[in-house]
KOLBADO-63005 format. One record per residue (C-alpha): residue in one letter; x negated, y negated, z negated. Coordinates in Angstrom, 1 decimal. Layout:
<pts>
A:X:Y:Z
...
</pts>
This chain:
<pts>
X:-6.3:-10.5:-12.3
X:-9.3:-9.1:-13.4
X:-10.6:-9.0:-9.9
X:-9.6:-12.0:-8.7
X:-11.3:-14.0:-11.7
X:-15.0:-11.9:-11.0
X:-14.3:-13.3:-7.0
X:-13.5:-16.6:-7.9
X:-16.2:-16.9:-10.1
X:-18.4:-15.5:-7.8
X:-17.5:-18.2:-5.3
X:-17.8:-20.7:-7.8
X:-21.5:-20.3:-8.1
X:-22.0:-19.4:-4.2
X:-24.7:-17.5:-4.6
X:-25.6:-14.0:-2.7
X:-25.8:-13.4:0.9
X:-22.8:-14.5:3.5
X:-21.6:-11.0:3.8
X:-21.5:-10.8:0.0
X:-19.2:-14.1:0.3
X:-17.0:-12.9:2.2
X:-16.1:-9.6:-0.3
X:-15.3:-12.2:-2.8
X:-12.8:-14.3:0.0
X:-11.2:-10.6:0.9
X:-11.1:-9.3:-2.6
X:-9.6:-12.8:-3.7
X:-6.9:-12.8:-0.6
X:-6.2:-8.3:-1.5
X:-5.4:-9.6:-5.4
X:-3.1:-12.6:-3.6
X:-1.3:-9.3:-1.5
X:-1.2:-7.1:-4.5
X:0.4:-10.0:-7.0
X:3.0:-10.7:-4.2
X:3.8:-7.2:-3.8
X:4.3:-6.0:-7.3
X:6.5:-9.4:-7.6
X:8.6:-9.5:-4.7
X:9.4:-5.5:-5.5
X:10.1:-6.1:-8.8
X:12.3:-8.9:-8.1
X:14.1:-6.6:-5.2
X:14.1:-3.3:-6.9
X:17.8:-3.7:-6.6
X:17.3:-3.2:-3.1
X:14.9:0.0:-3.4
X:17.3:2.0:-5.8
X:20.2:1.7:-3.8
X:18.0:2.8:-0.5
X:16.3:5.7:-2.5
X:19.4:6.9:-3.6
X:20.8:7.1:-0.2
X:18.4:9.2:0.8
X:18.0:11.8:-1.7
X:22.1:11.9:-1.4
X:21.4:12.4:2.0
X:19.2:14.9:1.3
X:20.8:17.2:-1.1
X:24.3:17.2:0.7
X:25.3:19.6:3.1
X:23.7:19.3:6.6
X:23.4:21.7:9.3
X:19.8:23.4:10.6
X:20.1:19.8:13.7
X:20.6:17.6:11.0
X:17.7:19.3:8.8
X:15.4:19.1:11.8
X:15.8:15.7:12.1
X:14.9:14.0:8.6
X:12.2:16.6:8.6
X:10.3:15.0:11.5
X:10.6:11.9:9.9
X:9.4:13.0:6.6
X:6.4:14.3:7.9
X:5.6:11.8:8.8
X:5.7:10.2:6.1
X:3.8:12.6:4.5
X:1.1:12.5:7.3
X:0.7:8.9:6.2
X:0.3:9.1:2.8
X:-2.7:12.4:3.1
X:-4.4:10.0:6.1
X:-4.3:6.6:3.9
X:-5.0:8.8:0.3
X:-8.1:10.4:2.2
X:-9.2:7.2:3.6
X:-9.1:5.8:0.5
X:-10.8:7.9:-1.3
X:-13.6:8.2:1.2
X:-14.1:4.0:0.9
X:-14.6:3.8:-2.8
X:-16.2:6.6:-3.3
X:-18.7:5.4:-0.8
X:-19.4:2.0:-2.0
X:-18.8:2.6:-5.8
X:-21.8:5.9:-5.5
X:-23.7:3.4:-2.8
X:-24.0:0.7:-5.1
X:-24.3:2.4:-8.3
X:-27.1:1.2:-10.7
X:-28.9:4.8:-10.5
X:-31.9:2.8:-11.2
X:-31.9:2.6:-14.6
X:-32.6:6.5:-14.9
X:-35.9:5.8:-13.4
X:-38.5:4.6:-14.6
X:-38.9:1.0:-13.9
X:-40.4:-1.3:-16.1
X:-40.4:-4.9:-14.4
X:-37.4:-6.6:-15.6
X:-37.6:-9.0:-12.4
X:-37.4:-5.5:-10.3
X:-34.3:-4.5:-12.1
X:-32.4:-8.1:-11.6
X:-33.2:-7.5:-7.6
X:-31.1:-4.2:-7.9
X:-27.8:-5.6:-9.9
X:-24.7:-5.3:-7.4
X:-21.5:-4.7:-7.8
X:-19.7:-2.2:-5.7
X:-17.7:-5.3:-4.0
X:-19.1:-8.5:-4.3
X:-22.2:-10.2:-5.6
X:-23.4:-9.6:-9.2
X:-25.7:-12.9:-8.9
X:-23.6:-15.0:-10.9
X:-24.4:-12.8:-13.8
X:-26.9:-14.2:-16.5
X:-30.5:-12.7:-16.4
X:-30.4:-12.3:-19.8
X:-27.7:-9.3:-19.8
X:-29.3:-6.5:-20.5
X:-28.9:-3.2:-18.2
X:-26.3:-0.9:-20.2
X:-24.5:-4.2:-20.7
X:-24.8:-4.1:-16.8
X:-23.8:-0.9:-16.0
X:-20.2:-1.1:-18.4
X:-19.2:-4.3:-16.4
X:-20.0:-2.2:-13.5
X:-18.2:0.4:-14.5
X:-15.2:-1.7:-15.7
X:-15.4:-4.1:-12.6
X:-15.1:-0.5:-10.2
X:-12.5:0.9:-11.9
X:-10.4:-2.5:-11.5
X:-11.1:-2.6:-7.9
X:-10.3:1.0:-7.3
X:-6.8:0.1:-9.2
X:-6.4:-3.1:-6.7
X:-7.5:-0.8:-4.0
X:-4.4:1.7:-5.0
X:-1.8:-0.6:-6.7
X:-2.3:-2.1:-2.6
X:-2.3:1.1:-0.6
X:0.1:2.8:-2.9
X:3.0:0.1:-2.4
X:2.6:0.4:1.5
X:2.5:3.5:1.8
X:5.9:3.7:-0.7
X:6.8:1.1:2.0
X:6.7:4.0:4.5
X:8.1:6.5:3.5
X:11.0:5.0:2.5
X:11.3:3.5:5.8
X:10.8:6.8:7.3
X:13.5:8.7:5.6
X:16.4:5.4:6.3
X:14.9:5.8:10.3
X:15.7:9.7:9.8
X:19.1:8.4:8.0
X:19.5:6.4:11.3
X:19.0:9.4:13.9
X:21.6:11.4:12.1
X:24.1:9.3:13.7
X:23.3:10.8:17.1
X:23.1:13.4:15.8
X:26.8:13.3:14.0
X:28.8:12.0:16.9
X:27.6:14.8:19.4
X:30.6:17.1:19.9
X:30.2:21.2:21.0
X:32.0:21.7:24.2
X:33.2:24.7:23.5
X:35.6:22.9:20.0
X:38.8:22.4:20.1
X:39.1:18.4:19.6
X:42.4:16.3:19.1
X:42.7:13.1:19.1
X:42.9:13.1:15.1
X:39.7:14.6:15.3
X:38.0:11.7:17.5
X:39.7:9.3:15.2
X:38.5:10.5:12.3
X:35.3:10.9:13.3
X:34.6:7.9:15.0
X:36.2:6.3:11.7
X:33.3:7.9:9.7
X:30.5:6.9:12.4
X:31.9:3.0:11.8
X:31.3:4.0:8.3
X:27.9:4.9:7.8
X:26.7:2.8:10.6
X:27.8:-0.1:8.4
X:26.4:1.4:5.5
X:23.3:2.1:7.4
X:23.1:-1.6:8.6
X:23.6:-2.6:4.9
X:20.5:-0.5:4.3
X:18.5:-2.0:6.7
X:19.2:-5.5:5.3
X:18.3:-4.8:2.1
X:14.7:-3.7:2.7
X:14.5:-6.6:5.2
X:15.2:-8.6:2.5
X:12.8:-6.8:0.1
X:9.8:-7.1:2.3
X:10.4:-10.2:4.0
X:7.6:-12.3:2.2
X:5.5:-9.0:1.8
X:5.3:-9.2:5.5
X:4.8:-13.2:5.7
X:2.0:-13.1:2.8
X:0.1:-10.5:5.3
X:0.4:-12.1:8.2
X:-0.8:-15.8:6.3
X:-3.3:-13.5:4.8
X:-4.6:-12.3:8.0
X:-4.7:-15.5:9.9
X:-6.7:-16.9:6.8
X:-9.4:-14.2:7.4
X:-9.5:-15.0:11.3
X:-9.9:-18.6:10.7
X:-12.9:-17.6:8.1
X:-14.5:-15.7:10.5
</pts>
């Protein structure tokens, strides 16, 4: 919320250059995403729980070295995701919040016009600001406006990538039917045997489809939000 008012009221006073503008329009439409997410979720966390707990039961029951194999690849992959988009992330605001960091006011500079030429934030303009503030007043808003944009930044990133993983392990979930139907030649198999297993594929393939539903259902608008969110930005541009 905090971000989104500093953007808006950027964009009230249009001032800055175009590029500075368009932060503002992208932080305002990232605080639109993040709101929707943490809402939707917390509306559907229904949804997540029963999924989660699927897994992990998955995951501590008895499975063979095939079965192992298989939810491993997919949670790697998972994993990979989260150490790519944790780096990346870190790498972005680390950049911008050092890059635009008011280091100037550990020099010696005495004009007070010359300091009002250096105030920016680390997304966004700081024009709208009155000339009046003086620099440590500047520097906590910095500080305070960087923090709540690295929070956006990870509240954002954080959800999708939680989004992932748990898609991840219900795809490994998924595989494990292949997996569970193939039969060793070498077995001795009655037709009890094919009935009763093909009973328990029926089974968890429904329960698997039920699965699927309910995170269809939980990221439905999620989806729709970013896809209205991206078409907003190529319209802009």
């Amino acid at each position: 919320v905090g971000t989104l008012y500093k953007e808006m009221v950027h964009l009230i006073y249009a001032c800055g250059t175009s590029e500075e503008i368009m932060q503002s329009i992208l932080g305002i439409l990232t605080g639109v995403i993040s709101i929707t997410k943490s809402s939707v979720l917390r509306f559907y966390w229904r949804n997540m729980k029963i999924i989660v707990e699927s897994s992990l039961k998955d995951w501590s029951g008895t499975i063979d070295d095939m079965s192992h194999c298989t939810m491993m690849k997919w949670a790697s992959l998972g994993r990979t995701a989260f150490i790519i988009e944790l780096v990346s992330l870190t790498g972005f605001y680390l950049s911008i919040t050092i890059g635009h960091f008011p280091f100037y006011m550990f020099r010696n500079i005495t004009e007070f016009n010359d300091t009002l030429s250096m105030r920016e934030f680390s997304w966004g303009s700081a024009c709208w600001l009155p000339s009046a503030l003086s620099d440590n007043t500047f520097l906590g808003i910095y500080i305070f406006t960087s923090l709540q944009q690295i929070m956006l930044g990870v509240g954002n990133t954080g959800v999708d990538v939680a989004l992932f993983i748990i898609l991840t392990h219900l795809c490994g979930q998924i595989e494990l039917l292949d997996v569970n139907v193939k039969w060793n030649e070498n077995e001795d198999i009655t037709c009890e045997d094919y009935r009763e297993s093909y009973r328990q594929f029926i089974q968890r393939h429904t329960h698997l489809l039920d699965l699927s539903m309910l995170f269809e259902e939980a990221i439905n608008l999620i989806i729709l939000v970013h896809m209205v969110v991206y078409l907003a930005i190529l319209t802009i541009l």
